[in-house]
C-alpha beads as a LAMMPS data file, in Angstrom:
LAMMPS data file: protein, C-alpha beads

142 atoms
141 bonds

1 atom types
1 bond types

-500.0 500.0 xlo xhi
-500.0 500.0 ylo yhi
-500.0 500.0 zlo zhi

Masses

1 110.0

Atoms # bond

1 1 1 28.549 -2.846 1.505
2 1 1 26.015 -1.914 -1.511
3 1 1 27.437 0.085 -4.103
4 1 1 24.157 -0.295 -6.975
5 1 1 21.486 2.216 -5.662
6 1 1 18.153 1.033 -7.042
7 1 1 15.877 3.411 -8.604
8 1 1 12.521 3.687 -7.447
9 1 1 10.789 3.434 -11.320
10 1 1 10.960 -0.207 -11.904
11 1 1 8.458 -2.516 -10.523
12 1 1 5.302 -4.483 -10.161
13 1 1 2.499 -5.058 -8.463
14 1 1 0.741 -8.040 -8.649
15 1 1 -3.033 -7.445 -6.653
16 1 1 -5.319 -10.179 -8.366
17 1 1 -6.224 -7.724 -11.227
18 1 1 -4.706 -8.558 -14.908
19 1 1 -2.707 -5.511 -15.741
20 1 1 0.196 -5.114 -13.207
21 1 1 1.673 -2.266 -14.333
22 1 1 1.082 1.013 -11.865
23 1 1 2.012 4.622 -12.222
24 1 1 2.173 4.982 -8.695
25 1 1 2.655 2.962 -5.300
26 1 1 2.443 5.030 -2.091
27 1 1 2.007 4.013 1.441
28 1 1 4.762 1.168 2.617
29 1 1 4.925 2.307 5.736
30 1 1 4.278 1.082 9.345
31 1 1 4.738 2.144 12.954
32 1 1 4.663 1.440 16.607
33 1 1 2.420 3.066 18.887
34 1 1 3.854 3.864 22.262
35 1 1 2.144 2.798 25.508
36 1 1 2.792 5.453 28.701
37 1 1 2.595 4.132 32.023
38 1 1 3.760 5.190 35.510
39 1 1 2.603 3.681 38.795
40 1 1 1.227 6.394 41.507
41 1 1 4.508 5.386 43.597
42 1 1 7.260 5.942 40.971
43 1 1 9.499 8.382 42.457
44 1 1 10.455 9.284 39.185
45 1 1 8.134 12.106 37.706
46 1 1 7.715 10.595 34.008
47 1 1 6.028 7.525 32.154
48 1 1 7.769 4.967 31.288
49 1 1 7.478 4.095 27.426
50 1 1 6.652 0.826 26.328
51 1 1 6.492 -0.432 22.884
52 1 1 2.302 -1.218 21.432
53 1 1 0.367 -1.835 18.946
54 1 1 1.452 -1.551 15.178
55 1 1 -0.097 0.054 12.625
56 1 1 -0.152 0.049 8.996
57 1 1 -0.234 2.853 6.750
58 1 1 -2.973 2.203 3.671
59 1 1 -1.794 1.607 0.027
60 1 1 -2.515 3.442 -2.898
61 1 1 -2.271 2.345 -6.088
62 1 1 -2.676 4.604 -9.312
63 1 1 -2.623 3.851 -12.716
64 1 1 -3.486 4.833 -16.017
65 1 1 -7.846 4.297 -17.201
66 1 1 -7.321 1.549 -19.870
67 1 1 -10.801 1.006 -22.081
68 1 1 -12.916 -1.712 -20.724
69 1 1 -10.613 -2.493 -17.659
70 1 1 -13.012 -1.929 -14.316
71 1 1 -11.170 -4.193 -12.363
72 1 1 -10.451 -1.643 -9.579
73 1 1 -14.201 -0.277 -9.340
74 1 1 -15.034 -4.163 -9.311
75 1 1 -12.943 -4.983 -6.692
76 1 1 -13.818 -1.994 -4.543
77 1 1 -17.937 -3.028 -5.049
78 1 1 -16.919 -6.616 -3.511
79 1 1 -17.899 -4.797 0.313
80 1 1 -21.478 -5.896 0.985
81 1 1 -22.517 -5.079 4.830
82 1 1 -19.558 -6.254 6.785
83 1 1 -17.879 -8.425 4.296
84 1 1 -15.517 -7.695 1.440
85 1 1 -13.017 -9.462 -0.664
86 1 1 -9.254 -9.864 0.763
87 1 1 -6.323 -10.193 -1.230
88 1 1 -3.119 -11.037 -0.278
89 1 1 -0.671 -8.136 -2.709
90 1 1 2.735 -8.399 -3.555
91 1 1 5.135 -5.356 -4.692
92 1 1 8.004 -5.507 -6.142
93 1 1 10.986 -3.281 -7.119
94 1 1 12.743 -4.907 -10.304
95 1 1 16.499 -5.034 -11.512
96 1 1 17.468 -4.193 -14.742
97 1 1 16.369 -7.937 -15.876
98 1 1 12.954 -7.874 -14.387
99 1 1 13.979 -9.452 -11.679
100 1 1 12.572 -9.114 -8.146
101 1 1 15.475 -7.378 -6.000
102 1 1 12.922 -6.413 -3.032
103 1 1 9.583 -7.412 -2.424
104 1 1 6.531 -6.344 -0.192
105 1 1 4.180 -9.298 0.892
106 1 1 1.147 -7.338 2.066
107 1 1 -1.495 -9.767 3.948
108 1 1 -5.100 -9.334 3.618
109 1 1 -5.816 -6.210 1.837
110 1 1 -9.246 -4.579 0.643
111 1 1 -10.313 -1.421 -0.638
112 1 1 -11.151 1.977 1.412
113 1 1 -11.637 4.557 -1.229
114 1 1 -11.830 4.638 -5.439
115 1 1 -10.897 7.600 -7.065
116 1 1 -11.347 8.078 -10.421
117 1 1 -9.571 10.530 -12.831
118 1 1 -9.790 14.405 -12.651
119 1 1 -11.144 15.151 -16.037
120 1 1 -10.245 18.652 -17.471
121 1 1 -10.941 19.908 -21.301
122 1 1 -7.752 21.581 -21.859
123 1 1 -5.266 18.708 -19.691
124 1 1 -2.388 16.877 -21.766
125 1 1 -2.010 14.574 -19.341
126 1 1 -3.357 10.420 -18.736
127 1 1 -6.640 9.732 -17.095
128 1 1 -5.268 8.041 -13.608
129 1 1 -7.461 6.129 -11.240
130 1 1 -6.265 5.145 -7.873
131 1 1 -7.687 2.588 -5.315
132 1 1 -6.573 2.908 -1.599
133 1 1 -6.151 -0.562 0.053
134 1 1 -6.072 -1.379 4.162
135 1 1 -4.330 -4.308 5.470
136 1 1 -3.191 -6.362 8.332
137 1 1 0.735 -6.212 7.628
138 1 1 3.428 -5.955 5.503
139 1 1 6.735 -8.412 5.363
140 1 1 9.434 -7.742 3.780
141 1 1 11.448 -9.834 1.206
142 1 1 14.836 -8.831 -0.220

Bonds

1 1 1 2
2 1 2 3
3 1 3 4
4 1 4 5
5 1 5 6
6 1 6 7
7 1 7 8
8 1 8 9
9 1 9 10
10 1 10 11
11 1 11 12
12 1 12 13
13 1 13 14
14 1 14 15
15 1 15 16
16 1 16 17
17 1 17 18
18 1 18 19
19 1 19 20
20 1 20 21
21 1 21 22
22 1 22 23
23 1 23 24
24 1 24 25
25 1 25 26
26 1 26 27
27 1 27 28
28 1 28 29
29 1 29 30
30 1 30 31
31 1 31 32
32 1 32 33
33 1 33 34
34 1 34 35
35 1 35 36
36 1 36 37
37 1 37 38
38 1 38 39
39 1 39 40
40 1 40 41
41 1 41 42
42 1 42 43
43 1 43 44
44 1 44 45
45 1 45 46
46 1 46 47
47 1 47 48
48 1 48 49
49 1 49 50
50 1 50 51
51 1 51 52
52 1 52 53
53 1 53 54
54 1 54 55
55 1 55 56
56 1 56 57
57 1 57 58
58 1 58 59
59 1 59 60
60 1 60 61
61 1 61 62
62 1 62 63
63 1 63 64
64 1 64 65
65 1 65 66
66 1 66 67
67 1 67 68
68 1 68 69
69 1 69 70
70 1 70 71
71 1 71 72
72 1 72 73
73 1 73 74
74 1 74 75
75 1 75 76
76 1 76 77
77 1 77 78
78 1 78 79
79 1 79 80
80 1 80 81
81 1 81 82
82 1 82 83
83 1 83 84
84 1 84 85
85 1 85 86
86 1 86 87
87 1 87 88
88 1 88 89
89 1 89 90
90 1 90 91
91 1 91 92
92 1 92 93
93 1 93 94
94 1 94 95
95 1 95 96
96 1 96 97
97 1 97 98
98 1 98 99
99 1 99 100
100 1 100 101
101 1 101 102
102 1 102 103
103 1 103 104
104 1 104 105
105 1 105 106
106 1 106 107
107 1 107 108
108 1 108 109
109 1 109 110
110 1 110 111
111 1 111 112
112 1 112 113
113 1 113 114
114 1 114 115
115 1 115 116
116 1 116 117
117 1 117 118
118 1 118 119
119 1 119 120
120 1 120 121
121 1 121 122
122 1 122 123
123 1 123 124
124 1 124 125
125 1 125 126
126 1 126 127
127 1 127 128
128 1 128 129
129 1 129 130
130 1 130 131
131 1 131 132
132 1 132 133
133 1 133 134
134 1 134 135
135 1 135 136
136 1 136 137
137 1 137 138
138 1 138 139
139 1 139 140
140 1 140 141
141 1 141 142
């Protein structure tokens, strides 16, 4: 039985971009849809529930603006009618060591929505940018 708890502030994201450090990684989530059925005849006066389709929640990413780095904005200006560029993402929560202890594999991911930084004159805070990413699954790799 575990007895080391992990904490949630150590970890990495590697997304095709050069910096792989993130403030900020929401969204590792997935669910099943249910399915309801009953045939006219059932004497029993409920659906039956049947596992369906899965879905995947998106991904966002947020970060502190570096000078000069537009790799998110690039990335998200890749969609041109129907097409856009996939990446395949990888997350993981680190050990003391830097070492992987838990990874996310996340399969064919593109951007949805780029938000850049709320800008205020009297803030004391980072400029963060954040990139929401879609996908076709996640796997899971501990």
């Amino acid at each position: 039985m575990p007895t080391h708890v992990m904490p949630k502030y150590h970890f990495i994201v590697n997304w095709g971009g050069a910096r792989t450090g993130f403030r900020e990684v929401t969204g590792l989530g997935m669910e099943t849809e249910v399915i309801e059925y009953r045939e006219g005849n059932d004497p029993n006066a409920h659906t039956r529930k049947m596992p369906g389709m899965r879905k995947f929640t998106n991904i966002t990413l947020k970060r502190g603006i570096v000078k000069g780095d537009t790799d998110f904005f690039k990335w998200f200006n890749t969609q041109q009618m129907s097409q856009v560029e996939r990446r395949d993402i990888t997350i993981s929560l680190l050990d003391e060591t830097h070492a992987p202890i838990m990874t996310w594999k996340v399969k064919s991911a593109f951007p949805v929505k780029y938000s850049g930084p709320e800008l205020h004159g009297e803030a004391n805070e980072v400029a963060i940018e954040s990139l929401e990413l879609t996908h076709e699954g996640i796997e899971l790799e501990s």
